[in-house]
C-alpha positions as CSV (number, residue, x, y, z in Angstrom):
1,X,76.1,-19.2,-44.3
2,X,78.8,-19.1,-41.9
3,X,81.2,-21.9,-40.8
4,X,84.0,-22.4,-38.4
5,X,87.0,-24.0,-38.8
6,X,87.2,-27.6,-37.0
7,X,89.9,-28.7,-35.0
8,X,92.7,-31.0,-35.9
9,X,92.0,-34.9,-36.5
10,X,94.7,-37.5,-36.7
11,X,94.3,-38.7,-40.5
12,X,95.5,-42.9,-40.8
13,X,95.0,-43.5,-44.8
14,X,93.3,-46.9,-45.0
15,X,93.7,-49.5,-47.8
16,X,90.2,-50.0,-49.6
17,X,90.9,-47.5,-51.9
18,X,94.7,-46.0,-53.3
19,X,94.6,-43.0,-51.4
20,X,97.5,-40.7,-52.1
21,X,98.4,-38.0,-50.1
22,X,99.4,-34.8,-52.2
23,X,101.1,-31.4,-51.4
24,X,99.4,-28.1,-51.2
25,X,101.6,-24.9,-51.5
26,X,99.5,-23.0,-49.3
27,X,99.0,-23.0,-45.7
28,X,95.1,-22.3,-45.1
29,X,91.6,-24.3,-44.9
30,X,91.0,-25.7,-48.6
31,X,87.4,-26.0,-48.9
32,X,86.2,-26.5,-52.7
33,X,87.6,-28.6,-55.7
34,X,86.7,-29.1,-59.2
35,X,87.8,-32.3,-61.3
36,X,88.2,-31.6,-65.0
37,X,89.5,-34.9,-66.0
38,X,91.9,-37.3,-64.3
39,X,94.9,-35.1,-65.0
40,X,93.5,-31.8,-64.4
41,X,92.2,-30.3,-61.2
42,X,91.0,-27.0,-59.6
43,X,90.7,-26.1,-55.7
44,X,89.9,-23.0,-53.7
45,X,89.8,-22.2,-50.4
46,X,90.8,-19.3,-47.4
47,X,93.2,-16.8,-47.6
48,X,92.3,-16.4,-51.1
49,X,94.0,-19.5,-52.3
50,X,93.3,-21.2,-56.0
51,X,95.4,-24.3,-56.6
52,X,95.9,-25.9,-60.2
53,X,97.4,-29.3,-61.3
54,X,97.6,-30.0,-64.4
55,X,99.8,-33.8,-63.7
56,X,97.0,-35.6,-61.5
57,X,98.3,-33.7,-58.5
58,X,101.9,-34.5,-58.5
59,X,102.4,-31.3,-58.4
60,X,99.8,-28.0,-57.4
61,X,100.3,-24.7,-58.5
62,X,99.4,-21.2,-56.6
63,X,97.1,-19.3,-58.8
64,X,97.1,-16.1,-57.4
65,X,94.0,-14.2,-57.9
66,X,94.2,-10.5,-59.5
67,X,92.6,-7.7,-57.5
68,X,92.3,-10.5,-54.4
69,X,93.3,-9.9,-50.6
70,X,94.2,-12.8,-48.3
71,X,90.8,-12.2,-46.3
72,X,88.7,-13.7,-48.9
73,X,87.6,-17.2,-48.6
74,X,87.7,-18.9,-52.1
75,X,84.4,-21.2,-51.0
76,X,83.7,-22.9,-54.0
77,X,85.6,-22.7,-57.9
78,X,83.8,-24.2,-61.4
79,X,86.6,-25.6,-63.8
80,X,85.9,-26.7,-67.7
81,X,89.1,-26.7,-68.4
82,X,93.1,-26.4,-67.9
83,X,92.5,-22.7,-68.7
84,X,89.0,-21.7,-67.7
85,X,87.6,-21.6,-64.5
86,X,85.6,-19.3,-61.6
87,X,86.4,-18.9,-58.7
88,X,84.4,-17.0,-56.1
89,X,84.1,-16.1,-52.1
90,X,81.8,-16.0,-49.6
91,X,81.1,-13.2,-47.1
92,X,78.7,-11.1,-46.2
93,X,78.4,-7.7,-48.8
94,X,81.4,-7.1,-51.2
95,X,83.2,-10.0,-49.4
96,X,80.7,-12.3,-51.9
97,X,82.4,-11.9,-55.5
98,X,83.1,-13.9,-58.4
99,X,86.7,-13.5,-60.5
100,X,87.1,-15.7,-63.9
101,X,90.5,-17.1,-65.9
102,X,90.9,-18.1,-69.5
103,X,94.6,-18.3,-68.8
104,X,95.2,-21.1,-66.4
105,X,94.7,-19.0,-63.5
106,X,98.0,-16.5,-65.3
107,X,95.4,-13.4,-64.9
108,X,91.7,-12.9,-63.3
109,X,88.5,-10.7,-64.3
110,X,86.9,-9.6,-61.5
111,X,83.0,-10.2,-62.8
112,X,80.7,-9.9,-59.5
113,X,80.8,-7.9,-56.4
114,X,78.0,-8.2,-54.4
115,X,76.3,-5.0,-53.4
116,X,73.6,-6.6,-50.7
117,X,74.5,-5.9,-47.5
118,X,72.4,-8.4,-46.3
119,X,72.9,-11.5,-49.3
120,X,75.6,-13.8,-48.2
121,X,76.6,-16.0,-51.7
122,X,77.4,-19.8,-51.1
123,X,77.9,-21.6,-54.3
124,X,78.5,-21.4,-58.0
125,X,78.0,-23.9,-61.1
126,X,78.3,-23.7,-65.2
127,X,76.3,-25.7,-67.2
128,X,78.2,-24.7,-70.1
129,X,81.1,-22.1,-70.9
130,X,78.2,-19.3,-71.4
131,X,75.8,-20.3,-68.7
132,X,75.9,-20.5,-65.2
133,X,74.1,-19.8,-61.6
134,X,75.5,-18.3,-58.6
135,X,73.4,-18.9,-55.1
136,X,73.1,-16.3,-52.3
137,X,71.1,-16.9,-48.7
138,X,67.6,-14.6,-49.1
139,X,67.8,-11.2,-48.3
140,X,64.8,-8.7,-47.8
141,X,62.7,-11.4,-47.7
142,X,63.5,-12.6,-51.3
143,X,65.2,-15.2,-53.1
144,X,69.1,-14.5,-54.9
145,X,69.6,-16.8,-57.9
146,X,72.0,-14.7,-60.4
147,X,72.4,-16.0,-63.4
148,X,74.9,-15.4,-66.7
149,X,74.6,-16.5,-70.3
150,X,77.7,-15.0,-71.4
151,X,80.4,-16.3,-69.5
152,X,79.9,-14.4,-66.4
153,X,80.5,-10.5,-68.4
154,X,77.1,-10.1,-67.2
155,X,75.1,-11.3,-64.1
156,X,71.8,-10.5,-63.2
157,X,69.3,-11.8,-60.3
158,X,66.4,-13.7,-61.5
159,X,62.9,-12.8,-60.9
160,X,60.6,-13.2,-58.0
161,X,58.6,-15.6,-60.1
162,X,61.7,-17.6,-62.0
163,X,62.7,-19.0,-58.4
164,X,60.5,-20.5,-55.4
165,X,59.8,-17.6,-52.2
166,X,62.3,-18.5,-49.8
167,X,61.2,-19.6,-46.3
168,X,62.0,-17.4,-43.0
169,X,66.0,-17.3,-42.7
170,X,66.3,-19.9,-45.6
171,X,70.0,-20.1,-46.8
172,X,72.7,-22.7,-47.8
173,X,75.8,-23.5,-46.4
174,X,78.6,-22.4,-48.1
175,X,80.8,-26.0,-46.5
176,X,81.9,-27.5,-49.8
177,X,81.0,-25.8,-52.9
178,X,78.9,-28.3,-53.2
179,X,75.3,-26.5,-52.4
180,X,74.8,-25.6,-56.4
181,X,75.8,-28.4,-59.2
182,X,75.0,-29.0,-62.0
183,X,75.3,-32.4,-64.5
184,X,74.5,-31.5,-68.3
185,X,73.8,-28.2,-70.4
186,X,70.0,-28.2,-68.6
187,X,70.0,-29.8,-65.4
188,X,70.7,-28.2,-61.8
189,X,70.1,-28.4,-58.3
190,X,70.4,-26.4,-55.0
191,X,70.3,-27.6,-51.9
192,X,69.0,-25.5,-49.2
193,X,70.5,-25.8,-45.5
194,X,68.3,-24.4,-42.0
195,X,65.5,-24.1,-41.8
196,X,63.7,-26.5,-44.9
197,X,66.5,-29.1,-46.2
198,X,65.0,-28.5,-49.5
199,X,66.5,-29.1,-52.9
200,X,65.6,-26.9,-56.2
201,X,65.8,-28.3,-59.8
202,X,66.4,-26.7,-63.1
203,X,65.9,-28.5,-66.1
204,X,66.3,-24.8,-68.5
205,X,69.9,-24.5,-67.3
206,X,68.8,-22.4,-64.4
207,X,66.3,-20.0,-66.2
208,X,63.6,-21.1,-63.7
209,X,63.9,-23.5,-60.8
210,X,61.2,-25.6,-58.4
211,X,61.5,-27.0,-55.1
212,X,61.1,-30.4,-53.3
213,X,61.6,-31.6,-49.5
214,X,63.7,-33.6,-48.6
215,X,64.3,-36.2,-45.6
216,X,67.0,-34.5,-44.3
217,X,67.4,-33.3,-40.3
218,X,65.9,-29.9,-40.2
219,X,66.1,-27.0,-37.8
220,X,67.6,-23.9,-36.7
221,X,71.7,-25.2,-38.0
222,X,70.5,-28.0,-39.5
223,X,69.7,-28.8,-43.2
224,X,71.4,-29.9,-46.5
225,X,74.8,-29.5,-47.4
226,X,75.5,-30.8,-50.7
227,X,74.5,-32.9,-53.7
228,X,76.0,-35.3,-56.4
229,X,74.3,-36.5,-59.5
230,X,75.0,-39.4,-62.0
231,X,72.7,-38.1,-64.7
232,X,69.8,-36.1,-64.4
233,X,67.7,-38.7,-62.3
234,X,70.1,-40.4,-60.1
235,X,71.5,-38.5,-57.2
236,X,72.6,-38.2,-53.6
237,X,72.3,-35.3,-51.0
238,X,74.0,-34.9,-47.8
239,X,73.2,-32.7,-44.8
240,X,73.1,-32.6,-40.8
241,X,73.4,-30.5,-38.3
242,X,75.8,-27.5,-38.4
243,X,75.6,-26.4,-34.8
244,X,77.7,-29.1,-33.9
245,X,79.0,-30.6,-37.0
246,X,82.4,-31.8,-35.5
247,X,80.4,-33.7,-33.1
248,X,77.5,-34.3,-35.6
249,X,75.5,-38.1,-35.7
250,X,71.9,-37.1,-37.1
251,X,70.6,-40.2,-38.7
252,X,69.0,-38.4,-41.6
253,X,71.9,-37.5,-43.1
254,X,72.0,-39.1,-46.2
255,X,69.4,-39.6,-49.2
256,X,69.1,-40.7,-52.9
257,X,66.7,-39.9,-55.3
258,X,65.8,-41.8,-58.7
259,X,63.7,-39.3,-60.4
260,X,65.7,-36.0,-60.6
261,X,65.0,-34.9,-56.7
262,X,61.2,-34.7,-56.8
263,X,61.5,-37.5,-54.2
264,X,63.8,-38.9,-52.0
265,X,64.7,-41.8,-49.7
266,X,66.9,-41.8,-46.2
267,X,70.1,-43.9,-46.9
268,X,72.8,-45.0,-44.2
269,X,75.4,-42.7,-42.8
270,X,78.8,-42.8,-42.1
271,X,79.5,-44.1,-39.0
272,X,82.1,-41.6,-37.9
273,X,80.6,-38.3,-35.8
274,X,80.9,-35.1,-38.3
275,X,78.3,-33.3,-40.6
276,X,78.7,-34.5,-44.1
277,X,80.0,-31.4,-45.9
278,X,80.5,-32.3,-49.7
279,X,80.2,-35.7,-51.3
280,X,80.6,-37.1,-55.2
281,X,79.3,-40.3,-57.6
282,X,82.3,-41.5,-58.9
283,X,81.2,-41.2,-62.5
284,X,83.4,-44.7,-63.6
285,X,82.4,-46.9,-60.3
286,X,78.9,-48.2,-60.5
287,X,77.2,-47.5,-57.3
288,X,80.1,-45.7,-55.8
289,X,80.4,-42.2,-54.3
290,X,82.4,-40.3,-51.3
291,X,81.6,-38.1,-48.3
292,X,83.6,-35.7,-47.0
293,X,83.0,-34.6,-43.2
294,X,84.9,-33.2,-40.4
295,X,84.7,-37.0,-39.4
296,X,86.9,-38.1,-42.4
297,X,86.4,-39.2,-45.4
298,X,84.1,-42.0,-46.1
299,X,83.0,-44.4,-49.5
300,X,80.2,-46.4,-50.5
301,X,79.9,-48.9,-53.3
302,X,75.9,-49.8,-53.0
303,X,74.6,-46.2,-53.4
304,X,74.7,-45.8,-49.6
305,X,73.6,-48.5,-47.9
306,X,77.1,-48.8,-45.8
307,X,80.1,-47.2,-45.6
308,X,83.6,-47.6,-45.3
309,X,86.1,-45.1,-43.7
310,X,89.0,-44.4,-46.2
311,X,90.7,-41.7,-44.3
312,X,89.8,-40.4,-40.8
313,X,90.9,-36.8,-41.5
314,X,89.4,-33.3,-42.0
315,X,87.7,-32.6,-45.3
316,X,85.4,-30.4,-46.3
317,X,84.9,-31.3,-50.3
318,X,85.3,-34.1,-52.6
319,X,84.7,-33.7,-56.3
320,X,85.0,-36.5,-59.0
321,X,86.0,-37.9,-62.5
322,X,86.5,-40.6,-64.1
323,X,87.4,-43.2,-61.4
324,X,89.4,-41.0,-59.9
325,X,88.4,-38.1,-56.9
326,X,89.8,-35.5,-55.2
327,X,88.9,-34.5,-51.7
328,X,90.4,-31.2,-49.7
329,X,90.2,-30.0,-46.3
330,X,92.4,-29.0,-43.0
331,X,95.5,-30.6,-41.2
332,X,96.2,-28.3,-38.6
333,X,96.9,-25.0,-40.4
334,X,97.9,-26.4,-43.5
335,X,95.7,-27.1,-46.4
336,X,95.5,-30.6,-47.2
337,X,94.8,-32.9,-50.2
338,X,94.1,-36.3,-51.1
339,X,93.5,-38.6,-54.4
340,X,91.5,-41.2,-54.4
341,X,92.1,-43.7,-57.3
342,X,89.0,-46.3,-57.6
């Protein structure tokens, strides 16, 4: 789905967490980032950009994409490695396409161009170096899960009957890259923006997938946004309401589940205004994970029950490892990224 670019924030780093500001070489909205360990990192966003550190962010590289104008919005990128990664952009029609490096971001394949006028792709996850799951808003009154299990050389839709029937207008929102994740070889999720707020599951590393509700705010804009998982039980999904989501203060924003996302339970929210766009467990902090909102960025170390503001900037993604994050966004028309070292 579509988003618009917020206006500027002032951004004050506060002192709960080391938060180190870092610089990007590129000027545009950075919107997607993927952790590989606590030395290497990926992010993507507008303009076509793909950023690469391979130091802990003291320094980012420009990856420039093969094949790639400067219209294409780089929404969400899947790292395993230094070397290997995807990347892929959201649009409407051939604007939606996937492009994959095995060089550190030297050279790209282009793998996926979307021929559906009408499909709209929103997120991406690997569950393994040969598997992986690409989402798309419906179109013609069906569901668009494609799916690869060799690399991404190949990609195919999955059947009406692998995936649940999608409800009237049901999409995601393509915010943080955060819509599809995955945590092991199996496990999966999706989470579903207007109208339904609903999360899918895979435990066949995407081969089928069920749904659940959530608590979520629901409407016309409003849904979920993103999810985070510790293990294939314990996880956290963010949403609220896009029609406004600078201005954003829906209550049911925030929710945990214990059992793999067959149920879940309303947490607190950040106390800042802004829909919460991306958010991450930080995999070495017990009980600890980030939001990222047009509000700033906020932390919690009991699993959501309050919140602290770390920085009151623009973000739009956070991503994890180790005890360290990453989180991207906007500062005026620059990209802009921060570590967060817990």
């Amino acid at each position: 789905m579509r988003l618009l670019l917020p206006a500027l924030l002032l951004a004050t780093p506060l002192a709960a967490q080391t938060l180190t500001e870092q610089t990007s070489p590129v000027p545009g909205l950075l919107q997607a980032v993927s952790p590989v360990s606590e030395s290497v990192a990926w992010v993507s966003g507008h303009r076509a950009a793909v950023l690469r550190t391979t130091d802990g962010g003291a320094t980012w590289e420009a990856r420039r994409v093969t094949g790639a104008d400067s219209t294409l919005q780089f929404r969400d990128i899947h790292a395993l490695s230094a070397d290997v990664a995807w990347v892929m952009s959201a649009g409407p029609g051939e604007q939606s396409r996937i492009y994959h490096t095995r060089d550190g971001g030297a050279t790209w394949a282009l793998q996926f161009t979307n021929a559906d006028s009408a499909a709209f792709y929103d997120c991406l996850t690997f569950f393994d170096a040969r598997t992986g799951v690409a989402f798309s808003d419906a179109s013609h009154g069906r569901t668009n899960v494609l799916r690869t299990t060799d690399g991404g050389a190949h990609w195919a839709l999955l059947p009406a009957e692998a995936v649940p029937a999608p409800l009237e207008g049901e999409g995601a929102f393509a915010a943080s890259g955060g819509c599809v994740t995955s945590i092991d070889a199996r496990h999966g999720w999706i989470v579903l923006g207007a109208p339904g707020a609903r999360v899918w599951r895979t435990d066949d590393a995407g081969a089928t997938w069920r749904s659940h509700d959530t608590p979520l705010v629901r409407g016309a804009s409003a849904g979920g946004a993103a999810a985070t998982f510790r293990d294939a039980r314990r996880g956290m999904v963010v949403g609220g309401d896009m029609g406004d989501y600078r201005a954003d203060t829906a209550a049911a924003a925030v929710a945990v589940t214990d059992d793999g996302g067959e149920s879940w339970r309303l947490v607190s929210r950040p106390g800042r205004p802004g829909t919460p766009f991306g958010v991450a467990w930080i995999p070495g902090a017990a009980g600890t994970a980030v939001i990222a909102s047009p509000g700033g960025l906020s932390a919690t170390t009991d699993a959501g029950a309050t919140w602290q503001t770390v920085d009151p900037g623009v973000f739009w993604s956070v991503g994890a490892v180790g005890r360290t994050a990453w989180a991207v966004g906007a500062q005026g028309r620059a990209g802009r990224i921060v570590k967060l070292a817990f």
